[in-house]
C-alpha positions in Angstrom: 121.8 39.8 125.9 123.4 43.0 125.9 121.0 44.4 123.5 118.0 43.0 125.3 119.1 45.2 128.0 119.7 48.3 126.5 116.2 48.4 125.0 115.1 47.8 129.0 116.6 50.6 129.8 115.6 52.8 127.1 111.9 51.7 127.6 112.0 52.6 131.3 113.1 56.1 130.3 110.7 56.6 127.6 108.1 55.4 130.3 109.0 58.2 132.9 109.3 60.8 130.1 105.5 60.0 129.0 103.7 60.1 132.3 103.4 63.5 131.3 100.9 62.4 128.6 98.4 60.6 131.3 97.5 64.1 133.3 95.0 64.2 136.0 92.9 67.0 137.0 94.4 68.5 140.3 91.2 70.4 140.3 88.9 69.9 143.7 85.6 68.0 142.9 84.6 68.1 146.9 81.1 66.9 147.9 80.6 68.8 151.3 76.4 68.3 152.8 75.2 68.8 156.1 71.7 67.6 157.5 70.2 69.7 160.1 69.8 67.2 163.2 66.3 67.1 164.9 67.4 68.2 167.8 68.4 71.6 166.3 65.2 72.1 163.8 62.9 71.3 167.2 64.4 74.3 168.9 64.2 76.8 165.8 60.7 78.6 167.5 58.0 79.6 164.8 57.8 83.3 163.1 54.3 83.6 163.4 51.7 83.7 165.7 49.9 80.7 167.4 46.7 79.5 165.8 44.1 80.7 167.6 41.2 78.7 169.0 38.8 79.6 166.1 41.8 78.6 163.4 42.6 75.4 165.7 39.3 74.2 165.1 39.0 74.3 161.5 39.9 71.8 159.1 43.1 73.4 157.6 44.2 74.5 161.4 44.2 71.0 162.6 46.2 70.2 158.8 48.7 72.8 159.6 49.0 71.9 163.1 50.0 68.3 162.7 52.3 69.5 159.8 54.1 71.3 162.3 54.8 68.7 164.8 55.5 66.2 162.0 57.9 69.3 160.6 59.7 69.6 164.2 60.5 65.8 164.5 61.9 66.4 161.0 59.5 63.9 159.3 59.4 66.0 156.8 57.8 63.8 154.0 53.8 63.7 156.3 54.7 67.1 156.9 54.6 68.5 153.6 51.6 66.6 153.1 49.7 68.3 156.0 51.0 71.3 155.0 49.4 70.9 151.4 46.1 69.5 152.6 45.7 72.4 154.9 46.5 74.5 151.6 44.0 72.8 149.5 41.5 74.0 153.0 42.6 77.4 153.6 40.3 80.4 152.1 42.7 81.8 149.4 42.2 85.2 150.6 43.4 84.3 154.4 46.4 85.8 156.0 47.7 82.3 157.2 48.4 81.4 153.2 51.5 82.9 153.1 52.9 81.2 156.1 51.1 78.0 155.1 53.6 78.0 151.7 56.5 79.2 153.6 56.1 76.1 155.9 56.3 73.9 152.5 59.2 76.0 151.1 61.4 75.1 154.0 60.0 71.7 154.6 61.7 71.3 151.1 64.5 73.0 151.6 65.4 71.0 154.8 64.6 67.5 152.8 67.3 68.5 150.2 64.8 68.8 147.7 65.9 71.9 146.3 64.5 72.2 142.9 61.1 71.3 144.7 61.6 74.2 147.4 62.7 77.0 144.4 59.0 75.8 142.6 57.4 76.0 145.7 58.8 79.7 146.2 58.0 80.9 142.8 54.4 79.3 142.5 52.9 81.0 145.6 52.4 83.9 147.5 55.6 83.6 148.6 56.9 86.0 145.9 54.9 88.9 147.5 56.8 88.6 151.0 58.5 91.8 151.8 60.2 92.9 155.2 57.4 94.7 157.0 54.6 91.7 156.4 56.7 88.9 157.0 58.6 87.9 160.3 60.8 85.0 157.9 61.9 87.1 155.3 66.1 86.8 156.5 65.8 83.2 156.5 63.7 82.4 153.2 66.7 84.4 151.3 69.2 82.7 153.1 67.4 79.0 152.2 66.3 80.4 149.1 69.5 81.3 147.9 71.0 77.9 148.8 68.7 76.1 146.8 69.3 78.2 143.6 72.8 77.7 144.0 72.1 73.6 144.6 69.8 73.8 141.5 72.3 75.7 139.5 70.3 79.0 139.0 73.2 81.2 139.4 71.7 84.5 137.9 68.9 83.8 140.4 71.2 83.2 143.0 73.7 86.5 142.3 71.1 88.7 142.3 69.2 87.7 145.5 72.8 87.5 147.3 73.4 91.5 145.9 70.2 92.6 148.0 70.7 90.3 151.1 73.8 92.6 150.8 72.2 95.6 150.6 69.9 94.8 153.6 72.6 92.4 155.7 76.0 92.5 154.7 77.3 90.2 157.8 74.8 87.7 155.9 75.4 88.2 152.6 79.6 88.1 153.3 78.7 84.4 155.2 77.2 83.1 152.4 80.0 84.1 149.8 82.5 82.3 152.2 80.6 79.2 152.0 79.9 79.0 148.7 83.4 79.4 148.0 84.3 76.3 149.9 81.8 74.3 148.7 83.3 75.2 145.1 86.5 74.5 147.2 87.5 78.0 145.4 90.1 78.5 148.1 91.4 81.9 147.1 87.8 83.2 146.7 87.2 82.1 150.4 90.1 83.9 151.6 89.0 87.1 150.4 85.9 86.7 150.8 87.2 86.0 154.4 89.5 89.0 154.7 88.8 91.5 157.6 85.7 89.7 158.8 85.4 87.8 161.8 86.5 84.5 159.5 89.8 85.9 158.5 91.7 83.5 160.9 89.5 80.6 160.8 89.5 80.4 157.2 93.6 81.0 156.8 93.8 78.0 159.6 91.6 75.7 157.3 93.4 76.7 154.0 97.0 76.1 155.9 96.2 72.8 157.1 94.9 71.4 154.0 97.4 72.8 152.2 100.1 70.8 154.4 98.0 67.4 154.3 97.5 67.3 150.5 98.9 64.7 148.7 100.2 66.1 144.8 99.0 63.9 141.7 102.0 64.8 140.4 104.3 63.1 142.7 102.2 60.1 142.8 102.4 59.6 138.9 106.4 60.1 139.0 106.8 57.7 142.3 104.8 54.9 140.2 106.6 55.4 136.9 110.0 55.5 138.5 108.5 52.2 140.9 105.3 50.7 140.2 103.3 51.2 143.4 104.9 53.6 145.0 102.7 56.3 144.2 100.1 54.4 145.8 102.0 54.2 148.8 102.5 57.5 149.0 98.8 58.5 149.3 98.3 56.0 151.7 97.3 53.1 149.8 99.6 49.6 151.1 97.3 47.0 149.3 97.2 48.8 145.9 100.5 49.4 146.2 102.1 46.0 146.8 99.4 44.8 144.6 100.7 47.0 141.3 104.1 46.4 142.1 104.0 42.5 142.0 101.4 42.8 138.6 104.3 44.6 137.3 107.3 42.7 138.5 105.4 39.8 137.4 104.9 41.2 133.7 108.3 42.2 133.6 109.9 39.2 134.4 107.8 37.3 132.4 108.2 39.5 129.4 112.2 38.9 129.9 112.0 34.8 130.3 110.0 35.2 126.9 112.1 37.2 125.1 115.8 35.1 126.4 113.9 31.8 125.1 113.6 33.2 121.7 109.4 33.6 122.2 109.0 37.0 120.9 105.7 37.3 119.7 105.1 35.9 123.0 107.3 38.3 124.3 105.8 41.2 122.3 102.7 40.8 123.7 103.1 40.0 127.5 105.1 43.4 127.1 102.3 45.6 126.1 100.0 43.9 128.5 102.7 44.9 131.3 102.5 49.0 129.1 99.0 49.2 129.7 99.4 48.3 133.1 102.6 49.9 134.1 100.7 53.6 132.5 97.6 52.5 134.1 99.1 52.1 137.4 100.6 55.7 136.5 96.9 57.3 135.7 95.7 55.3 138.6 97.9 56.5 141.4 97.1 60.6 140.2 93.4 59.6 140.5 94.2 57.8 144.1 95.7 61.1 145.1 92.9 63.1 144.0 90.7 61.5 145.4 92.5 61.4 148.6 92.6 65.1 148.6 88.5 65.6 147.5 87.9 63.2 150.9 90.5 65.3 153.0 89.0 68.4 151.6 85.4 67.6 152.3 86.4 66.6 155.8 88.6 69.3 156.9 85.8 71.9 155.0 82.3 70.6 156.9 84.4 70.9 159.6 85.1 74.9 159.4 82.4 75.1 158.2 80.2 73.9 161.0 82.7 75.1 163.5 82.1 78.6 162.3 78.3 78.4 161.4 78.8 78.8 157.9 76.4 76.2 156.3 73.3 78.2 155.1 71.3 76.1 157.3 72.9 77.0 160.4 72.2 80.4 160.1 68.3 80.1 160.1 67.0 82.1 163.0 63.5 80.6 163.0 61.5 77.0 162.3 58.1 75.6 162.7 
């Protein structure tokens, strides 16, 4: 028997020294979103000028009327499709063209559809807005820039945040915070933070995430040193007890097998009770990942709807 246990032994320390080879990434993979309520959107006024009675009474008015009040309830879906019929209507020399697509850009944009909203910018008249013509401009960057970075279009998205800088550096400095906490790239939010009205805000939310994190690491070496425990410590009771007594299980059976003289038996119950004792291991450095991404995405849509900092809160005007 004495034998038997030495190998036990040696086994158990060969299983601690290898949880180095089951690595998780401690990298944040946070999914923070935020809807603008109805409420909000209905009390966003308009940037242009009310239809007047001649405009009300023709075909595209009436489109582009009902699009807006479909728009302001936030039924957004009947409301693009007013706003396209009254396109379809609309002489394509008309003033109202431009504000026609801008109403289906942000229609988009609010829907999450964000690839559709960066077609519908760079397909119409849009492309021609410029300060002086168009009352909007500050919040089609701002939405049009959150879309390209939604969409991926990064180049796109640099280079229209370098001249929202040049014209509005307060807005251009918002953006770059929240961008970096969506990317959950803390140390680029706290200098993208530094010396702005953010500064404390952001340290606050970086410091109390910080402290409520649970380490992968720690939760690997708690489950190879006691299978279960590393569930427990990210706050997990039921998958804890539930790998510990798969394991104790395993391991006794594995011992009955192998004092009986049933080693093939043995052999095998024991590499059933490996892959579960090093996936319990992987499993409990995933469990705290996880556990941080949900803590991050919590603690992070809060700052940054506490401070205003989600592109959509910053829009000035609506339909």
């Amino acid at each position: 028997m004495q034998p038997l246990k030495i190998s036990f032994g040696t086994l158990l320390i060969l299983c601690v020294a290898l949880t180095g080879c089951y690595k998780n990434s401690c990298c944040l993979e946070p999914n923070i979103c935020y809807a603008l309520p109805t409420r909000a959107a209905s009390c966003l006024q308009s940037p242009f000028k009310p239809l007047n009675e001649a405009e009300k009474r023709t075909d595209w008015g009436k489109e582009l009327m009902i699009g807006r009040g479909f728009a302001r309830e936030m039924d957004l879906y009947r409301a693009i499709t007013c706003f396209k019929r009254a396109r379809f209507l609309i002489p394509k020399t008309h003033e109202r063209l431009i504000e026609i697509d801008y109403d289906i850009f942000l229609s988009y944009y609010l829907a999450n559809k964000y690839d559709e909203a960066v077609d519908a910018f760079e397909t119409t008249t849009l492309m021609q807005a410029s300060l002086e013509t168009f009352p909007a401009l500050h919040d089609l960057y701002v939405a049009l820039y959150d879309a390209y970075i939604k969409t991926d279009h990064l180049d796109k998205a640099n280079s229209l945040l370098y001249f929202i800088q040049e014209t509005d550096p307060c807005t251009s400095q918002s953006l770059k915070i929240e961008t970096n906490v969506i990317d959950a790239d803390l140390e680029g939010a706290l200098s993208a933070a530094s010396e702005s009205p953010y500064e404390e805000a952001m340290s606050s939310f970086v410091h109390e995430y910080c402290c409520k994190a649970k380490s992968p690491q720690k939760a690997q070496f708690f489950n190879a040193v006691l299978p279960g425990a590393g569930y427990l410590y990210v706050g997990q009771p039921k998958s804890a007890l539930t790998s510990f007594l798969i394991n104790a299980l395993f391991i006794a059976a594995s011992y009955q097998l192998f004092d009986r003289g049933y080693v093939a038996a043995g052999i095998i119950t024991s590499s059933l009770e490996l892959g579960w004792y090093f996936g319990g291991i992987n499993g409990a450095g995933l469990a705290a990942k996880e556990y941080n991404d949900r803590l991050y995405e919590s603690i992070g849509r809060d700052f940054l709807i506490d401070n205003r900092l989600f592109p959509v809160l910053t829009l000035q005007m609506g339909f």
